[in-house]
Wavefront OBJ file of the C-alpha trace (Angstrom):
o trace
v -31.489 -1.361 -39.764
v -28.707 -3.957 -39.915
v -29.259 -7.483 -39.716
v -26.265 -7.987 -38.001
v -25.697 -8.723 -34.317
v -23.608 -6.304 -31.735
v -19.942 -7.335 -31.636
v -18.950 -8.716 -27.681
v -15.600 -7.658 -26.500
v -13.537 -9.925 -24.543
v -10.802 -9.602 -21.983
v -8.007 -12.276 -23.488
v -6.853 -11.529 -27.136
v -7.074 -15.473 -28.166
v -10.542 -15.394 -27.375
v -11.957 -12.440 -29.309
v -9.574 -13.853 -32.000
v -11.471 -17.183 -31.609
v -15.049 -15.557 -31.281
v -14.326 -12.891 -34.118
v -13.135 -16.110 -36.855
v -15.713 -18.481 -35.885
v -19.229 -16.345 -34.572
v -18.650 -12.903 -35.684
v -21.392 -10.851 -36.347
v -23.469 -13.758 -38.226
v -26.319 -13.338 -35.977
v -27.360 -17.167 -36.206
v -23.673 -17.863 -35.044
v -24.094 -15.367 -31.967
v -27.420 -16.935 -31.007
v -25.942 -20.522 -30.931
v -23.248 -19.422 -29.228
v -25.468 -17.263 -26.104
v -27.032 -20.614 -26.242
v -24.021 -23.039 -25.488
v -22.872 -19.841 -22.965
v -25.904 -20.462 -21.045
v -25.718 -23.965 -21.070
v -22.061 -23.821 -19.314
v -23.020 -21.393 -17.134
v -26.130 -23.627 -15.520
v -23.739 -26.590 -15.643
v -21.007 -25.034 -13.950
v -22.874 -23.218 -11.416
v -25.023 -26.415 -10.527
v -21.700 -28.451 -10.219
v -20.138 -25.641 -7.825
v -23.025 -25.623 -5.651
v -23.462 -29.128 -5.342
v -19.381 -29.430 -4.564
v -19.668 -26.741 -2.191
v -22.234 -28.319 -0.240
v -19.944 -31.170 -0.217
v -22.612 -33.552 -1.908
v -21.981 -36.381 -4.826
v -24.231 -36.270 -7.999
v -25.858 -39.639 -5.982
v -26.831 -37.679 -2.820
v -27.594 -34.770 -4.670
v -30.099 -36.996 -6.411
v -31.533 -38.324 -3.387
v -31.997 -34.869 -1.927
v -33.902 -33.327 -5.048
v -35.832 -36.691 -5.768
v -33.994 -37.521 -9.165
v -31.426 -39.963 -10.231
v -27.767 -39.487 -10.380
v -27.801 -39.322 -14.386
v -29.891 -36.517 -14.376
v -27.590 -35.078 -12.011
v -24.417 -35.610 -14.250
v -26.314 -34.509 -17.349
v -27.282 -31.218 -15.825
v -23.387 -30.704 -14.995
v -22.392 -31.868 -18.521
v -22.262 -28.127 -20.167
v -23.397 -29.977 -23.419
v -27.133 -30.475 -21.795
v -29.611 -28.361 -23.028
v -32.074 -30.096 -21.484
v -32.604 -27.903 -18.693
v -36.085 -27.050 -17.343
v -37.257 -24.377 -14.536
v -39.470 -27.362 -12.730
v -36.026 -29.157 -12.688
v -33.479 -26.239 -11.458
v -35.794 -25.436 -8.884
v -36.091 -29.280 -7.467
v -32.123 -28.666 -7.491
v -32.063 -25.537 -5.644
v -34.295 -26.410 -2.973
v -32.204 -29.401 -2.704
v -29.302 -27.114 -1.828
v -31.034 -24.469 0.137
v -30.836 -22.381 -2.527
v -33.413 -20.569 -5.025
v -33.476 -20.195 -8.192
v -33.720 -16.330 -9.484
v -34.442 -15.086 -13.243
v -33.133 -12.048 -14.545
v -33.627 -10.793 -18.157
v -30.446 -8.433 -19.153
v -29.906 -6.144 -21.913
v -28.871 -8.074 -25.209
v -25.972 -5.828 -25.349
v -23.379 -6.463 -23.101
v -19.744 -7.150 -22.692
v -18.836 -10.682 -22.266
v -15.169 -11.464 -20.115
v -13.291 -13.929 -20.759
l 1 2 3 4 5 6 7 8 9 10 11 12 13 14 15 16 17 18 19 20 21 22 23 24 25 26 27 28 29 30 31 32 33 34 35 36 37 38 39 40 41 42 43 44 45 46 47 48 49 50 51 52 53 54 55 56 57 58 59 60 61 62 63 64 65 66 67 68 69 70 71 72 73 74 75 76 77 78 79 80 81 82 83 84 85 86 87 88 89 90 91 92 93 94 95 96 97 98 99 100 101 102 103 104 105 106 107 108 109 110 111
């Protein structure tokens, strides 16, 4: 069995170019970067949410019984930081919930 780690394909050329020179197959590189993935994809989705609900990071605060810096940190998609106890507070904040899924660890990423 290879110690390497599947190859992701991406839609846009400059990106696989980018992911192919700098994470490749080095499977310590791939985890680090599914990491810093995840952590943009909880900041993004926690700053569209609040922005749809047409909230600031100060009333968003309020609302899930935090402080606005905690609020911009969890947007900032270099947090990780994050906790379940925390993302739920936010959610419930927003009439939302928060759901867990575990996927495959193969998959194709688009970019």
């Amino acid at each position: 069995m290879s110690n390497k780690a599947p190859k992701l394909t991406f839609q846009s050329s400059t990106v696989q170019y980018l992911y192919n020179r700098y994470v490749g197959t080095d499977p310590k590189r791939v985890e680090e970067y599914e990491e810093e993935a995840l952590n943009a994809e909880i900041a993004r989705k926690i700053y569209e949410l609040r922005t749809k609900a047409g909230l600031s990071q100060r009333e968003l605060a309020k609302k899930a019984g935090t402080s606005a810096s905690v609020i911009c940190r969890l947007e900032d998609a270099d947090y990780d930081g994050h906790s379940l106890s925390m993302l739920k507070r936010i959610a419930e904040a927003l009439d939302k919930r928060v759901e867990i899924r575990i996927m495959p660890a193969k998959r194709l990423r688009s970019a």
